[in-house]
C-alpha positions as CSV (number, residue, x, y, z in Angstrom):
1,X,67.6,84.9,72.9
2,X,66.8,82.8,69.9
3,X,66.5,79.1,71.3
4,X,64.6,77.7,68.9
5,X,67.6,74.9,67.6
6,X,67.2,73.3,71.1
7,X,63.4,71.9,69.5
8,X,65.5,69.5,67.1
9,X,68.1,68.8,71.1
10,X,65.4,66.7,73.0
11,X,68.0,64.9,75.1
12,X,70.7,67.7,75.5
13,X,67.7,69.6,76.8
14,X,67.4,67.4,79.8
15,X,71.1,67.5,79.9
16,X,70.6,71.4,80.7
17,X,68.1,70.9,82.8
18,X,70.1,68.7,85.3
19,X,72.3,71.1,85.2
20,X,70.7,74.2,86.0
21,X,68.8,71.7,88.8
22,X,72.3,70.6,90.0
23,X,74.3,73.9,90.2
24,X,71.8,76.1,91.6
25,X,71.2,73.9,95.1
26,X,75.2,73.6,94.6
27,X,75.7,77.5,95.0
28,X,72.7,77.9,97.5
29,X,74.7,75.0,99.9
30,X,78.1,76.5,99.4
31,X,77.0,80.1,100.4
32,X,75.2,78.3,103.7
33,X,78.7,76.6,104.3
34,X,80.7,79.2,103.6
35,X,78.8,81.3,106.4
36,X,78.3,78.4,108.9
37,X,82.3,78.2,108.6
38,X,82.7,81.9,110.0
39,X,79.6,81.7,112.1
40,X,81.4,78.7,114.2
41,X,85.1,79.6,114.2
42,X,85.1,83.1,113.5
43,X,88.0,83.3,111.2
44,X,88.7,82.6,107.4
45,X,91.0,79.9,108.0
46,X,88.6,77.2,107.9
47,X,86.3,78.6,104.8
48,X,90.4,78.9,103.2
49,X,90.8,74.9,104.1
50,X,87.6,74.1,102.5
51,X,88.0,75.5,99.5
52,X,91.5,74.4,99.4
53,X,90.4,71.0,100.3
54,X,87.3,70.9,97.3
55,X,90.3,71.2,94.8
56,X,92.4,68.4,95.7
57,X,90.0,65.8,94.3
58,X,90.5,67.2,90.9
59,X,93.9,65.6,90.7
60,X,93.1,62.2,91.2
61,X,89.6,62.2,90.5
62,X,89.7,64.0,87.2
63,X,91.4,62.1,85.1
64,X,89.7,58.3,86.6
65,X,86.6,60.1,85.4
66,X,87.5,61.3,81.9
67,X,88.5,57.8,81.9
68,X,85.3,56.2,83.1
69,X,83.6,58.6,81.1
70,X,84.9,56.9,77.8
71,X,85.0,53.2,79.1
72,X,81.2,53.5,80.3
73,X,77.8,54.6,79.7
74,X,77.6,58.3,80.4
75,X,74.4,58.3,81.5
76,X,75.2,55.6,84.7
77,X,77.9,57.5,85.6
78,X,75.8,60.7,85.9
79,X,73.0,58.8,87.7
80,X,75.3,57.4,90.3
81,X,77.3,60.2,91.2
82,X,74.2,62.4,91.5
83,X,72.6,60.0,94.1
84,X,75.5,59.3,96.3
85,X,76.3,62.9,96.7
86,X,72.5,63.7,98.3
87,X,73.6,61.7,101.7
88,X,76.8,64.1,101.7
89,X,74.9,67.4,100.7
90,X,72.7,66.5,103.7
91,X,75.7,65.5,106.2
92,X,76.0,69.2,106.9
93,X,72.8,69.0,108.9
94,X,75.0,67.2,112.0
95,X,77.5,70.3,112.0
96,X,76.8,71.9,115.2
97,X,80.0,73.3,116.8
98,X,83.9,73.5,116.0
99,X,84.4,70.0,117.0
100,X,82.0,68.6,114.1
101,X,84.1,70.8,111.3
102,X,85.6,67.6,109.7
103,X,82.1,67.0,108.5
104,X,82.4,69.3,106.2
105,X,85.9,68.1,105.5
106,X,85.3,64.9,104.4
107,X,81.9,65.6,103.2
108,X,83.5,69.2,100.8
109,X,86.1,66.2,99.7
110,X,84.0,63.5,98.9
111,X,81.0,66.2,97.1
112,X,84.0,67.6,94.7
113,X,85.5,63.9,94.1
114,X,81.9,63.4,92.6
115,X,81.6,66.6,90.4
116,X,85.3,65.5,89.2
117,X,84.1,62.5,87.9
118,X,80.8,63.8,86.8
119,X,81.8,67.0,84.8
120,X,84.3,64.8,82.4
121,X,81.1,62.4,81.7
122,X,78.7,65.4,81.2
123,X,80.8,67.4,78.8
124,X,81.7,64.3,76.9
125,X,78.4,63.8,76.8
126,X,77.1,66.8,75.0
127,X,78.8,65.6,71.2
128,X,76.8,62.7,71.6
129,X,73.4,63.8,72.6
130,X,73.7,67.4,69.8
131,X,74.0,67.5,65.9
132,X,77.4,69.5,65.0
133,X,76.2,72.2,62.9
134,X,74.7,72.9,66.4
135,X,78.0,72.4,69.1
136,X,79.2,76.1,68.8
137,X,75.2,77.1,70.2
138,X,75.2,74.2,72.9
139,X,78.5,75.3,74.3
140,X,77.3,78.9,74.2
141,X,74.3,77.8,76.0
142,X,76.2,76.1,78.3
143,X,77.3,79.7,79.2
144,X,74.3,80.8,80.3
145,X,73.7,77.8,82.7
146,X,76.8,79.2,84.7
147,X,75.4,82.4,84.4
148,X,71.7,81.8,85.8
149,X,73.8,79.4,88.2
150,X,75.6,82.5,89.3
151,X,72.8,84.8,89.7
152,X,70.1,82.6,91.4
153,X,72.7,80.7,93.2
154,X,75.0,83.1,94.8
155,X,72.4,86.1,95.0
156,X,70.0,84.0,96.3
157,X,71.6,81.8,98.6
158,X,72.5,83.8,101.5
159,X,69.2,85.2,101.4
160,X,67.3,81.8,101.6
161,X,70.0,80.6,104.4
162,X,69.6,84.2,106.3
163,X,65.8,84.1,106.1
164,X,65.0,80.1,106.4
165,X,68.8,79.0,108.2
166,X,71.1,77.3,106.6
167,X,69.8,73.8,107.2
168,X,66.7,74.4,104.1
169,X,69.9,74.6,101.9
170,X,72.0,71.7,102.5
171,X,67.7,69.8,102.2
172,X,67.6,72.0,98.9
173,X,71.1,70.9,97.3
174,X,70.1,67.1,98.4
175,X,67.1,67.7,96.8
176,X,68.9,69.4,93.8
177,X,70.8,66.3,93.1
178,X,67.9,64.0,93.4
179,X,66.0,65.6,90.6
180,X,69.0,66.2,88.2
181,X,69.2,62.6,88.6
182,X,65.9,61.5,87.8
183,X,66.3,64.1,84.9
184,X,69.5,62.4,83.5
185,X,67.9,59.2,84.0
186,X,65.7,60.0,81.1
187,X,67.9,60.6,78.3
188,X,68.6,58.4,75.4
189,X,72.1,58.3,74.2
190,X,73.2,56.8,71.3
191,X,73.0,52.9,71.1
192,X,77.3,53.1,70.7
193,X,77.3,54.5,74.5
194,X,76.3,50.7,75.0
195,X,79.3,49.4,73.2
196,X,81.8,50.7,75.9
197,X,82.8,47.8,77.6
198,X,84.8,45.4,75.7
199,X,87.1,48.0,74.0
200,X,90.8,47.5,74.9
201,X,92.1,49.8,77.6
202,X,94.7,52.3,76.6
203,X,97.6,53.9,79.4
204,X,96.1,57.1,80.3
205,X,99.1,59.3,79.3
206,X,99.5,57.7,76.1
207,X,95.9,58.5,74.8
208,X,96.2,61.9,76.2
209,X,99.9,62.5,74.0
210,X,98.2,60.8,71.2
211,X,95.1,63.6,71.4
212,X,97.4,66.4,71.6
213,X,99.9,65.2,69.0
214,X,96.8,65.1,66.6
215,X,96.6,68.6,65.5
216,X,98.3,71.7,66.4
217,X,94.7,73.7,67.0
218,X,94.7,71.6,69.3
219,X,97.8,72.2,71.2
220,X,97.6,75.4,71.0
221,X,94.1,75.5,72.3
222,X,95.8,73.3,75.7
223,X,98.5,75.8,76.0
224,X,96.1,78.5,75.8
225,X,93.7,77.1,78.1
226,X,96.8,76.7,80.8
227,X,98.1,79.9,80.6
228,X,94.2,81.1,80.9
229,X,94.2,79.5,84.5
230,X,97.5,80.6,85.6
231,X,96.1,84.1,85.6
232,X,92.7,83.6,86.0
233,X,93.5,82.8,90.1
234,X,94.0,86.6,90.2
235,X,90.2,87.3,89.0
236,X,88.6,84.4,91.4
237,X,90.4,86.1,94.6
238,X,90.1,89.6,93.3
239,X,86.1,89.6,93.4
240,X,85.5,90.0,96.9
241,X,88.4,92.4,97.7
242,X,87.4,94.6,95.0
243,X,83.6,94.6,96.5
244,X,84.9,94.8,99.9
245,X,87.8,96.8,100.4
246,X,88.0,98.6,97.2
247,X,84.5,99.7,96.9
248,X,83.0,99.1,100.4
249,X,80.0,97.1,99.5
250,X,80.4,94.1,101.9
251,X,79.0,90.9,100.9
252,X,76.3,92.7,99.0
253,X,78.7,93.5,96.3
254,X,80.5,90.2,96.3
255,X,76.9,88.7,95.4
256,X,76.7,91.9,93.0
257,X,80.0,91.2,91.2
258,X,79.0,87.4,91.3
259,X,75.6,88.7,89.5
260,X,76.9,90.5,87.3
261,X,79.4,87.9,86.0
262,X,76.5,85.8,85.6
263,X,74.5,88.2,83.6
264,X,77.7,88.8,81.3
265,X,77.6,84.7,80.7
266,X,74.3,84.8,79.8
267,X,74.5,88.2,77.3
268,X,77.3,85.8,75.5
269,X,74.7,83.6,74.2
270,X,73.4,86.2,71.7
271,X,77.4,86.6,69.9
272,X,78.5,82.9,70.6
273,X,75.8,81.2,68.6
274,X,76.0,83.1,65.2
275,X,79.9,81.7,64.8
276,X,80.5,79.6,62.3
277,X,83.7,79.6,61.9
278,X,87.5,80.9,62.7
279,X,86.5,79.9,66.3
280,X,90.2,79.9,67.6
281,X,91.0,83.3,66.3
282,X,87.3,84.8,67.9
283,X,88.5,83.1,70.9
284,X,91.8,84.7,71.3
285,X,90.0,88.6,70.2
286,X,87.8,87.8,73.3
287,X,90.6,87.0,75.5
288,X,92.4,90.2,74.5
289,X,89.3,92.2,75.3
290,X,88.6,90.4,78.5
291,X,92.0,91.7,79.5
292,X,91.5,95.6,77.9
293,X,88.4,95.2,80.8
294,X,90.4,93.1,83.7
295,X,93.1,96.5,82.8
296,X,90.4,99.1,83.4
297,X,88.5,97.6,86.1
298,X,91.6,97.9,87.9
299,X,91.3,101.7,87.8
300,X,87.9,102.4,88.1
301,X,86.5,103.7,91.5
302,X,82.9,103.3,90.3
303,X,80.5,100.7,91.8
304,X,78.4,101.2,88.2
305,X,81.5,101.2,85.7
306,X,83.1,98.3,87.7
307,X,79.4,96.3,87.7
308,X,79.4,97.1,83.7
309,X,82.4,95.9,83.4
310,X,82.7,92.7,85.4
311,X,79.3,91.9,82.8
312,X,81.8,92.5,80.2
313,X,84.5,90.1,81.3
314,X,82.2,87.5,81.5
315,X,80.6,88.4,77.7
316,X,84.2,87.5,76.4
317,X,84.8,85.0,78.5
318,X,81.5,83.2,77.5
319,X,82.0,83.9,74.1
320,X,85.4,82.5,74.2
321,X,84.6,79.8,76.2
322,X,81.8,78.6,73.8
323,X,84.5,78.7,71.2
324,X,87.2,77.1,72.8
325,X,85.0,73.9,73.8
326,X,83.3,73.4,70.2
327,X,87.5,73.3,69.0
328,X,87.9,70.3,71.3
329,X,84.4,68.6,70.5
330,X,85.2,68.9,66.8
331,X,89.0,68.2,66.9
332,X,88.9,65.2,69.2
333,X,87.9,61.5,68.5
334,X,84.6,60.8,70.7
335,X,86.2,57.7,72.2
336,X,88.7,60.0,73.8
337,X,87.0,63.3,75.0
338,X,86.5,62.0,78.5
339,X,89.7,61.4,79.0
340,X,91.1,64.8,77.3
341,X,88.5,66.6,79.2
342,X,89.2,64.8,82.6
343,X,93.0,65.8,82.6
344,X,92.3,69.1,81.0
345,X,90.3,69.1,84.0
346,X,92.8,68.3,86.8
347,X,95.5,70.1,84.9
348,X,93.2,73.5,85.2
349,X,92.2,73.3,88.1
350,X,95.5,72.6,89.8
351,X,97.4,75.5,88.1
352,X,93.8,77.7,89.0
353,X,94.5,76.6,92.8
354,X,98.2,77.3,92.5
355,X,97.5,80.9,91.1
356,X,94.5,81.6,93.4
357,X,97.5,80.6,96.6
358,X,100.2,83.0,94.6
359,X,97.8,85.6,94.3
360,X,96.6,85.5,97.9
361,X,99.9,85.8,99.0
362,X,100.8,88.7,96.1
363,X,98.2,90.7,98.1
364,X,100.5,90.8,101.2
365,X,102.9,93.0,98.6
366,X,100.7,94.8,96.3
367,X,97.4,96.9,96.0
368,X,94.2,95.0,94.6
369,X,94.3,97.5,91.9
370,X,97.9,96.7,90.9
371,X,97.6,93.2,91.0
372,X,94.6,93.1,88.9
373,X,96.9,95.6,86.3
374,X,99.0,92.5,86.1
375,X,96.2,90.3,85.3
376,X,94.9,92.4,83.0
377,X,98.1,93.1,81.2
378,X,98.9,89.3,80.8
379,X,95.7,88.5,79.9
380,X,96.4,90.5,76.6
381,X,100.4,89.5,76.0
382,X,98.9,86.1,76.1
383,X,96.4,86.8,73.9
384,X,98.8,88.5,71.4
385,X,101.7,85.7,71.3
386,X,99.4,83.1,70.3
387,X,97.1,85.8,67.3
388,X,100.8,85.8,66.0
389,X,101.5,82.2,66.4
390,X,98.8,80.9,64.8
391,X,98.9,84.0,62.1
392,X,102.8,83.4,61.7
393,X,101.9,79.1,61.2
394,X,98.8,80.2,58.2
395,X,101.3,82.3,56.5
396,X,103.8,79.6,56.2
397,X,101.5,77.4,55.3
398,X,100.1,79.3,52.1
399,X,103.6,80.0,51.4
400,X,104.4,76.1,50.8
401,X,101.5,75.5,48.7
C-alpha cells in the first residue's frame, strides 16, 4: 500500500488519526452495549430500540451540522463534540439492571446527535486540509479507516468486553474521544476557516437546490447515492442472518463477515488511488459488480466462498465510495459542502433506516437467500439505468457540437 503522498498531508494525517482513535473505542463500546442490552432484558427488542433510536438524530442533527460545518471553524466544532461525548460514552458505567436502560437511551441519542454534527464538519474538512490532485487517494484512504475500524473494532470488542467486562470499553471509547480530540486540536486549517463568521446566512433548502441544480454529475451522483441506501438496508440486516442462520457460525461469523468487509475496504485502497479520471462511470462498474457478488453470495453455502466474497463487496464498494466522494469534493463550492454533506447525510441515513425496517419485516415473508437475490439484482438494474443515462446524455452532447 503505497502511502507515500500522505508525507506532503501533514494535517489530514492527524485528521486520520482521530479517526481511527475515534471509531475504534466507538465499535469496541457498541459491541459492550449491544451485549449488556441482551444480557439485562433477554430479548432483541431493546438492542432493536437502540439502534432505531441512534438514527433519529440524523434528521435533525444532520443538516444543523452541515450547516455549522460551513458557518464555523471546523476544527472547534470537532473539538467540542469530541469532549462532550466522553461524559456520555462513560454514562454506561451506571447501567446496572432493566430499570436504568434509558441511560443508554438518552446517552445512544445524545452520542449519535454528536457524530451527526461531527461527520458533516470532518468530511468538509478533508478539501481543505489535502491538495486536489490528491482527493481521489484521501477518500480511498478514508476506506481503509472503516475497514481497520471494522476489523479491530468489531473483532476485537466482544473479546476485550468478554475478557475484561464491558465497563473497560465504555473507559476505552471515553478515552477514544479524548485523544481524537487532543489530535484534532493540532491541526492547522487554512487561515479562510477563520473567516466564517460574518458571511450572510443562506435558507438551508435553498443552498442545497442551488448545489444540486449546479451540474448534472452531480444530480445524478444524489440520485445514485439514494437509491444506493434504499437497498443497502438489505446488506446491513442480512449480515448476521447469513452468519447465523444460514451458515451456523453464531456471533463468530457476524464478527467474521464484519472482518472481512473491513479487509475488502482496506484492499480498495490499492485500485481507488490510481484513478484519475471518469470517476462516475468507475463508480457505477463497481456498483454493478458489488451486485454480480450481493447475487452469488446469496447462493453460496460456503463459509470460505461467502467470506471471499463479502471481501469483494466491500473492494467495490470502497472503490466506489472513494469515487463518489472526490465527485462531490470537486463539483461543489467549499462554502457549501457542509451543508450538502449534512443533508446528504440525514437524507441517507433515513431512507437506510427505512430499508433496514422493510427488510426486517421482508424476512417474515421470504428466505435470507431470496431477499438478498433481490438486493443483488437491484443493485445491478440500478447500476445499468444510470451507465445508460449518463452514456445516453455524452452522446447527445457530442452530437450538438
Amino acid at each position: 500500500m503505497n502511502i507515500s503522498f500522505l508525507n506532503e498531508e501533514k494535517q489530514y494525517r492527524r485528521l486520520f488519526l482521530a479517526g481511527i482513535v475515534n471509531g475504534i473505542g466507538d465499535r469496541f463500546s457498541s459491541v459492550a452495549v449491544l451485549a449488556m442490552l441482551l444480557h439485562l432484558t433477554g430479548s432483541g427488542f431493546a438492542v432493536g430500540m437502540t439502534l432505531a433510536i441512534r438514527l433519529i438524530p440524523s434528521l435533525f442533527f444532520g443538516p444543523i451540522g452541515g450547516m455549522l460545518a460551513d458557518r464555523f471553524s471546523k476544527k472547534t466544532i470537532l473539538v467540542v463534540t469530541d469532549l462532550i461525548r466522553i461524559l456520555f460514552a462513560l454514562s454506561f458505567l451506571f447501567v446496572q439492571s432493566k430499570e436504568d436502560i434509558w441511560i443508554v437511551y438518552f446517552s445512544s441519542f445524545i452520542l449519535a446527535a454528536g457524530e451527526a454534527i461531527y461527520g458533516p464538519a470532518r468530511k468538509s474538512a478533508i478539501p481543505r486540509l489535502v491538495h486536489k490532485k490528491h482527493l481521489v487517494k484521501v477518500n480511498s484512504l478514508e476506506q481503509v479507516m472503516i475497514g481497520i475500524v471494522l476489523i479491530i473494532g468489531a473483532l476485537s470488542g466482544g473479546v476485550v468486553s468478554s475478557i475484561f467486562g464491558p465497563n473497560v470499553t465504555y473507559w476505552l471509547n471515553a478515552g477514544s474521544f479524548l485523544g481524537a480530540a487532543a489530535i484534532n486540536y493540532t491541526i492547522k486549517f487554512p487561515e479562510s476557516e477563520n473567516g466564517k463568521k460574518g458571511e450572510k446566512s443562506e435558507n438551508l433548502i435553498f443552498t442545497f437546490k442551488k448545489v444540486i441544480l449546479m451540474s448534472i454529475t452531480v444530480q445524478i451522483l444524489f440520485f445514485c447515492e439514494i437509491l444506493i441506501a434504499s437497498i443497502h438496508g438489505i446488506d446491513n440486516v442480512l449480515i448476521s442472518v447469513y452468519a447465523i442462520n444460514e451458515f451456523h457460525l453464531g456471533d463468530v461469523g457476524v464478527g467474521l463477515f464484519y472482518g472481512a468487509l473491513g479487509i475488502g475496504l482496506i484492499l480498495s485502497f490499492s485500485v481507488a488511488n490510481q484513478l484519475r479520471k471518469n470517476f462516475l462511470v468507475a463508480g457505477l462498474v463497481c456498483l454493478l459488480l458489488e451486485g454480480i457478488l450481493q447475487l452469488l453470495l446469496s447462493q453460496t453455502h460456503l463459509v470460505v466462498f461467502a467470506f471471499l466474497i463479502f471481501c469483494g463487496i466491500a473492494f467495490m464498494s470502497g472503490i466506489g465510495n472513494a469515487c463518489f466522494d472526490t465527485i462531490l469534493m470537486k463539483e461543489v463550492p467549499e462554502q457549501h459542502q457542509g451543508t450538502m454533506f449534512g443533508l446528504l447525510a440525514t437524507i441517507i441515513n433515513t431512507v437506510l433506516g427505512i430499508s433496514m425496517f422493510i427488510s426486517g419485516l421482508a424476512l417474515q415473508y421470504l428466505t435470507p437467500r431470496a431477499l438478498g437475490l433481490i438486493g443483488g439484482i437491484a443493485y445491478i438494474l440500478i447500476a445499468i439505468s444510470l451507465i445508460i443515462t449518463i452514456s445516453t446524455k455524452a452522446y447527445r452532447k457530442r452530437g450538438t457540437i
